[in-house]
DOVEX-349056 format. One line per 10 residues: their letters; for each residue x, y, z of C-alpha. Coordinates in steps of 0.05 Angstrom, whole numbers, plus 5000, padded with zeros to 4 digits. Layout:
# residues N
a = X:Y:Z | ...
***
This chain:
# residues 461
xxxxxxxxxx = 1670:5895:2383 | 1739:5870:2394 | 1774:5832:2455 | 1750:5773:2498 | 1683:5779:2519 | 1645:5717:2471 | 1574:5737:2450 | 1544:5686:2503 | 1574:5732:2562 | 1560:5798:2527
xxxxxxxxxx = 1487:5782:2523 | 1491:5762:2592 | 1516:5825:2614 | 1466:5866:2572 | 1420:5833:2616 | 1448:5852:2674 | 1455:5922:2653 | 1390:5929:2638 | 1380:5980:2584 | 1366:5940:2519
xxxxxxxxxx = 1425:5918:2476 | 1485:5937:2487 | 1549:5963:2439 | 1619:5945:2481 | 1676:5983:2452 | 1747:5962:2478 | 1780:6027:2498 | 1832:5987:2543 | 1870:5925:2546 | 1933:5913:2586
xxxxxxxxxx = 1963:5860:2540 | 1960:5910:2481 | 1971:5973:2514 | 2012:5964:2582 | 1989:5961:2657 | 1997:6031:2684 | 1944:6080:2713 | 1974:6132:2669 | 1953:6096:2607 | 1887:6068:2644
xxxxxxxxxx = 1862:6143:2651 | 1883:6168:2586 | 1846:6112:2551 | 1778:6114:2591 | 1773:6169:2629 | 1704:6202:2611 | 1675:6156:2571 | 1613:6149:2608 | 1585:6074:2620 | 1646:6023:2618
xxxxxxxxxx = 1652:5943:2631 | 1720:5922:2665 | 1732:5843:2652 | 1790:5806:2689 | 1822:5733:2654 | 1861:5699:2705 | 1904:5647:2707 | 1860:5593:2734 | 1797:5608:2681 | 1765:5655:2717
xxxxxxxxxx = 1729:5716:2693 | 1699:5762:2737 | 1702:5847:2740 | 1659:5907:2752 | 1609:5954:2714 | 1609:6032:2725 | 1548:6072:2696 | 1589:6132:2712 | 1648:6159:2674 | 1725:6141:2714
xxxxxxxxxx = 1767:6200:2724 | 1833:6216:2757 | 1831:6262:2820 | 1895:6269:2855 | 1868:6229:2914 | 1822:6175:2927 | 1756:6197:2913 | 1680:6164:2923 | 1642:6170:2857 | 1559:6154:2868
xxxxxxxxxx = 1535:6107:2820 | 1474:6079:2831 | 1478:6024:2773 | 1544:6001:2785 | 1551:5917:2802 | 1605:5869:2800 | 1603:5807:2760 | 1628:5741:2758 | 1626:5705:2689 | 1664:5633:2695
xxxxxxxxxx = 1710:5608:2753 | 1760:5550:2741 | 1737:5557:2670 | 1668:5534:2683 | 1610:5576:2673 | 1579:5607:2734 | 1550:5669:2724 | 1527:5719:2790 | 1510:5784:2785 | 1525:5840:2852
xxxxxxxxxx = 1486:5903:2849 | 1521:5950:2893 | 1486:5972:2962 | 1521:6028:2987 | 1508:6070:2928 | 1549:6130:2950 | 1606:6097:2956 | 1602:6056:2897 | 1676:6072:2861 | 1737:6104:2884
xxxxxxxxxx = 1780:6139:2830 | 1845:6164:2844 | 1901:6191:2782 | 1955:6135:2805 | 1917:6076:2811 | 1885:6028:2763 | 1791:6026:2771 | 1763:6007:2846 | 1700:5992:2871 | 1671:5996:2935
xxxxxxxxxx = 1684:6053:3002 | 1743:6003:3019 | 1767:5992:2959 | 1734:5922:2970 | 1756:5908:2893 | 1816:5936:2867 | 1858:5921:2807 | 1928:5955:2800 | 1960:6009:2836 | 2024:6020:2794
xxxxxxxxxx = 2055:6000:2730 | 2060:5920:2723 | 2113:5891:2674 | 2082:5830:2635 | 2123:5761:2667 | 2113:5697:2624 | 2047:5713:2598 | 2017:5733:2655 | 2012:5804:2696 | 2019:5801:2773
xxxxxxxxxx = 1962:5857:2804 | 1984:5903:2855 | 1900:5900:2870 | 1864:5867:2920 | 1799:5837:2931 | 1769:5841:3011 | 1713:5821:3041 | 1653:5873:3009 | 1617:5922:3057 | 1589:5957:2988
xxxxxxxxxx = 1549:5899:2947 | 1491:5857:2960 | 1492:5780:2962 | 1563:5787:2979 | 1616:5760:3012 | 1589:5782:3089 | 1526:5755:3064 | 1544:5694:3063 | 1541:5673:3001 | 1595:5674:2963
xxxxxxxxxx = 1669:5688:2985 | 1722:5722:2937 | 1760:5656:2927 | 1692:5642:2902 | 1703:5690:2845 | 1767:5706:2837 | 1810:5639:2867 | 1848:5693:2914 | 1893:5708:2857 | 1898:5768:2815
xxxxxxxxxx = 1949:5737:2768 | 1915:5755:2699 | 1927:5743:2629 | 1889:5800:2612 | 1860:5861:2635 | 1798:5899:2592 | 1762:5955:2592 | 1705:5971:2545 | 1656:6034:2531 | 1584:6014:2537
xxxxxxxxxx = 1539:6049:2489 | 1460:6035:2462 | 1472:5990:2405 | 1448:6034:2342 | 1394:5996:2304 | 1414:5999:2231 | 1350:6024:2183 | 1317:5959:2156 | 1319:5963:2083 | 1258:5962:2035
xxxxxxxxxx = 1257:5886:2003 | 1274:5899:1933 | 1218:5841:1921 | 1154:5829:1968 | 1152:5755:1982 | 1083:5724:2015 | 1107:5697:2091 | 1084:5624:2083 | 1106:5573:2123 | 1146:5511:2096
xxxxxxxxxx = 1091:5466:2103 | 1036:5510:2074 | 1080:5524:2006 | 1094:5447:2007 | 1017:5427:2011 | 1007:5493:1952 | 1065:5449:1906 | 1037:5386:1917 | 0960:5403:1903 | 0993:5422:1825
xxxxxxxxxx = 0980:5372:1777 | 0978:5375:1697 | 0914:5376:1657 | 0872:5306:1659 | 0854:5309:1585 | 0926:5312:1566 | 0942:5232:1591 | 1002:5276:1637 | 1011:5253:1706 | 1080:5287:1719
xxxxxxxxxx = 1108:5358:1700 | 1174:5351:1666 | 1211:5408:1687 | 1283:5408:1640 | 1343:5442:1682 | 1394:5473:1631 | 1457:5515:1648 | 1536:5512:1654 | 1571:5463:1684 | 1580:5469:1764
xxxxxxxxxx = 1524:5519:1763 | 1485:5480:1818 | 1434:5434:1771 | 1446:5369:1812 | 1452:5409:1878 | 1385:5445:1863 | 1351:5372:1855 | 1380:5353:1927 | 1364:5421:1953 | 1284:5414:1932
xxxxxxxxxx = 1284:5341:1954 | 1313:5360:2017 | 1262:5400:2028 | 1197:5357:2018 | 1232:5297:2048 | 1246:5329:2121 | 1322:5305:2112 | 1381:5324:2072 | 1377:5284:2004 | 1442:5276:1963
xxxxxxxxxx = 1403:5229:1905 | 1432:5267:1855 | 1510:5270:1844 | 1539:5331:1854 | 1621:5350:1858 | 1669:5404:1846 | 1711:5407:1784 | 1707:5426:1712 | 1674:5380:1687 | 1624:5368:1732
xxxxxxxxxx = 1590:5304:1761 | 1531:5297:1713 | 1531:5257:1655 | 1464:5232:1631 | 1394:5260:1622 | 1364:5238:1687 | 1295:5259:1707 | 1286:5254:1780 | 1222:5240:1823 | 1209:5285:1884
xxxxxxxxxx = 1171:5254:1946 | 1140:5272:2012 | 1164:5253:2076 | 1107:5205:2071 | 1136:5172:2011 | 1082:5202:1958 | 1108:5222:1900 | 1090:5306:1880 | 1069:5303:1800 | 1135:5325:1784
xxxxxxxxxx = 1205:5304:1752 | 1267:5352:1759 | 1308:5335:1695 | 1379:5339:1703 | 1421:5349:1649 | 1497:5358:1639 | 1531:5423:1629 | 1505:5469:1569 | 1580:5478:1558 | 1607:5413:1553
xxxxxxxxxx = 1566:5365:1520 | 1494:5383:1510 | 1484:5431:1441 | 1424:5460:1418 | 1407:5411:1376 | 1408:5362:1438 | 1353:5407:1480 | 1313:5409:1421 | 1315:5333:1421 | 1300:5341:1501
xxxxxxxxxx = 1238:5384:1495 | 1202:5344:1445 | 1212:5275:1490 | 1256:5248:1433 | 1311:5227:1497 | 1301:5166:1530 | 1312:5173:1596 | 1389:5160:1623 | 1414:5183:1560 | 1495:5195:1573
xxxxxxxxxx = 1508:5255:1525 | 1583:5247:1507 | 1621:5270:1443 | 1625:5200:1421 | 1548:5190:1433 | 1518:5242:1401 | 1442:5233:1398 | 1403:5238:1327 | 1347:5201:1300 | 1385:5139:1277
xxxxxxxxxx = 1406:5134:1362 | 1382:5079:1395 | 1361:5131:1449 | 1324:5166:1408 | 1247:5156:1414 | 1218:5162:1343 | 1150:5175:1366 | 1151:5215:1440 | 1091:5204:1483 | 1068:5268:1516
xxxxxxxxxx = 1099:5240:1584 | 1155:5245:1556 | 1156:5321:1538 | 1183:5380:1569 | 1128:5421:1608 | 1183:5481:1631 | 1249:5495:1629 | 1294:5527:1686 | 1353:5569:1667 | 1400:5548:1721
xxxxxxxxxx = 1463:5604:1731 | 1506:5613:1791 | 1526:5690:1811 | 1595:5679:1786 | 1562:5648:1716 | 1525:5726:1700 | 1590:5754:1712 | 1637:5710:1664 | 1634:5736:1599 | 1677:5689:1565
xxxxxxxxxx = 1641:5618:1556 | 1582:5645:1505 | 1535:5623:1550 | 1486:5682:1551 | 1479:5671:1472 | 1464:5600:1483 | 1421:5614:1530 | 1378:5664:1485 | 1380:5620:1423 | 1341:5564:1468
xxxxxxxxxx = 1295:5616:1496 | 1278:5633:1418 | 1264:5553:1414 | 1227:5554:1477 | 1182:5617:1447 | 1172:5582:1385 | 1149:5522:1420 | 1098:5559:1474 | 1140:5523:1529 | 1153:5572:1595
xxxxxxxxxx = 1226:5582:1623 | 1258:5617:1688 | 1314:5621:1723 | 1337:5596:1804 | 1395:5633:1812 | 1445:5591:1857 | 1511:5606:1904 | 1466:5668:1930 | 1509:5667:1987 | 1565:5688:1957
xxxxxxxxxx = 1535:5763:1966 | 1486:5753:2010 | 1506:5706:2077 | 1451:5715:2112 | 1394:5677:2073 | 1334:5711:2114 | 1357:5778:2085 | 1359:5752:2016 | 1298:5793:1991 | 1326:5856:2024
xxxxxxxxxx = 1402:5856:2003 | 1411:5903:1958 | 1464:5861:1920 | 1428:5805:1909 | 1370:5856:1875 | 1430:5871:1832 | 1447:5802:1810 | 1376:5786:1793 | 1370:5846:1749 | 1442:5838:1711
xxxxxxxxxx = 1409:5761:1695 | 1353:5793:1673 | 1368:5851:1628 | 1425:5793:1593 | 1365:5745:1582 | 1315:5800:1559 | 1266:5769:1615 | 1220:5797:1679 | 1246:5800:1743 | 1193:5762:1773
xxxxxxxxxx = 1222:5694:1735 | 1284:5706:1763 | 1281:5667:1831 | 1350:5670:1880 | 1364:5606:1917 | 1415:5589:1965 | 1426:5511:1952 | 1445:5450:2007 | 1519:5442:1998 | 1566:5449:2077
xxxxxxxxxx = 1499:5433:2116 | 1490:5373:2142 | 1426:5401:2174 | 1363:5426:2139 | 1355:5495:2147 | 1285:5530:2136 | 1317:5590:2102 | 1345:5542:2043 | 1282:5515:2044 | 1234:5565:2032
xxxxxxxxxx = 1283:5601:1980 | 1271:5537:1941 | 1209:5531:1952 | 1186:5595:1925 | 1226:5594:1861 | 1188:5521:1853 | 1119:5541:1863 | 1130:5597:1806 | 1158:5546:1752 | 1103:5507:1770
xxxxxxxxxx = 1059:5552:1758 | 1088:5562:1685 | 1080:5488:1681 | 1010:5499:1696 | 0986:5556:1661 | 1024:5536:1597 | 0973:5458:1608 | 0912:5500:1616 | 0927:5537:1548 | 0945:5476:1517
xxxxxxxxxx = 0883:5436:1540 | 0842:5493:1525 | 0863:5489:1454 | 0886:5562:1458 | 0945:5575:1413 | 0990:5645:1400 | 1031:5665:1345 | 1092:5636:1383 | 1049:5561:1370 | 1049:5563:1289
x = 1119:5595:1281
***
């Protein structure tokens, strides 16, 4: 829908009309195509159901709907229309919004080939009557409003009079007249992956009742977050501890740029809005690009980092480091890992990253530790974060990441991170939620095994 009418006032008048919602379809406006009956016909004549909306000069928006089509008789001619009503929208520019079913059904419009649409026996609402030249942005009517014999709660009623509606001035900026159609409800598509409905608080109480194995001396999982730089590792952090928290959380760095904000190996604690701490720490680690190398996650996995670590060329961790930790305390180990790639990351072809990425998931095999992926900047081909599991695009994405990783769908997990808002937003929320509760039940399951003793050829490679 084009022209003037803001979504506030179309709803309104959907209302009004009566008939469900609504499609409004500008067929005429006097700005763009000139003020002339000749032009007026041509453009609406026999369009069935149409809206006409007068702007004028003092903020006032008021006009008349027709349930029948207009059409140009030689003379002035009474068209029936039982549905027909005139409006009022705003006056002085303030909202005031009154609605005036016609009375005199009958009589309702009066068409005629020279003159612009009427309402009423009397022509108690007319707009033009002959071509009008546009004069300093404005358009000087020919119409008339008078005193209604037509419409209830009118005028002779007593309750409102047309300086009431219209200031007793048909000077307009604008002039529009719209085809009104039943809004066609698009097909809702199949989800290309069946999520659970579960309310925020429900998934929250689900993530915080997961806790490593006892025997294993483990109170936290460590959950490592690899992937390019600027792929949304930090952002992720903020976005989950948003989330829990019941406020926006900005405890880790994040910024734009090339070389991003991160810097150190910096696990980070993720708390209630009752200040308990979930038996979790989100690792953040610098860009897989810049400064972190294989050898480095290896070192990460095993618990061999202290904590802080900056990874820079000129600090290079090995095992004569002073960061490095000789003899790692299971703490200090990696429980899962979380690919972290932004949409615009599966499509760039030119970093290497994907064969990074599959010589640590070789590692990660070897080592019997689990790995997904969150897949961040969603939005970027999906807006709407309620459709996520139904646009079609985004199915795409998930499954190019997939195929390039040689790994299910199901550990692929889209999210939409915190990064204009300043608001929480359940939608952000719930994405992150979701891809949370499936690393952490990696985290898990991998504990179990490991308590349990249970080992597969992966273990003794």
């Amino acid at each position: 829908m084009s022209g003037q009418i803001s979504k506030e006032d179309r709803q309104q008048l959907e209302r009004w009309i009566g008939l469900g919602p609504r499609d409004f379809e500008l067929l005429y406006s006097i700005s763009r195509d000139g003020c002339s009956p000749e032009i007026f016909h041509k453009l609406c004549d026999n369009q069935g159901p149409t809206l006409t909306v007068l702007y004028n000069t003092h903020g006032s928006v008021f006009g008349g709907y027709a349930s029948s089509s207009w059409t140009n008789p030689p003379k002035d001619t009474l068209v029936q229309d039982e549905n027909a009503f005139l409006f009022q929208l705003r006056l002085n520019d303030k909202e005031r919004k009154n609605k005036f079913p016609v009375k005199n059904s009958p009589k309702a419009l009066k068409a005629c080939a020279t003159k612009g649409p009427g309402f009423g026996s009397n022509r108690d609402f007319a707009t033009f009557d002959s071509h009008i030249s546009q004069e300093n942005g404005k358009f000087k009517l020919d119409g008339y409003m008078k005193t209604p014999q037509d419409w209830l709660d009118y005028g002779n009623k007593g309750v409102l009079s047309k300086g009431d509606i219209m200031n007793n001035d048909l000077h307009v900026t604008e002039l529009e007249v719209y085809k009104v159609t039943e809004q066609l409800q698009a097909l809702t598509p199949a989800p290309w992956r069946k999520i659970k409905e579960e309310s925020l608080e429900a998934q929250s109480e689900l993530i915080g009742s997961l806790k490593p194995c006892k025997e294993q001396g483990v109170s936290d999982f460590r959950v490592l977050l690899l992937g390019p730089t600027g792929s949304g590792k930090s952002s992720f952090v903020n976005t989950v501890r948003s989330t829990f928290m019941g406020r926006l959380s900005q405890k880790a760095a994040c910024g734009l740029g090339p070389r991003g904000c991160t810097l150190a190996y910096t696990p980070y604690t993720v708390q209630t809005k009752d200040r308990k701490n979930l038996s979790l720490r989100l690792c953040d680690t610098p860009g897989l690009t810049e400064n972190l190398g294989i050898v480095d996650v290896a070192f990460l996995l095993g618990g061999h980092v202290k904590d802080h670590h900056k990874f820079f060329a000129a600090n290079q961790i090995d095992v004569e480091s002073s960061d490095f930790v000789q003899k790692p305390q299971p703490r200090n180990k990696i429980h899962s890992v979380v690919f972290v790639l932004s949409v615009s990351d599966v499509n760039d072809p030119s970093t290497g990253l994907f064969e990074k990425l599959m010589e640590i998931k070789t590692m990660l095999n070897g080592k019997g530790i689990p790995y997904n992926t969150v897949l961040t900047k969603i939005d970027e081909v999906c807006e709407n974060t309620e459709d996520i599991y139904k646009c079609a695009a985004v199915g795409e994405v998930v499954e190019k990441v997939a195929v390039k990783l040689g790994v299910s769908r199901n550990t692929v997990f889209p999210v939409k991170n915190y990064e204009n808002e300043v608001e929480l937003d359940e939608h952000v929320g719930a994405l992150a939620l979701i891809s949370l509760k499936h690393i952490l039940y990696s985290a898990a399951d991998a504990s179990d095994a490991e308590s349990a003793g249970e080992t597969t050829e992966s273990d003794v490679i």
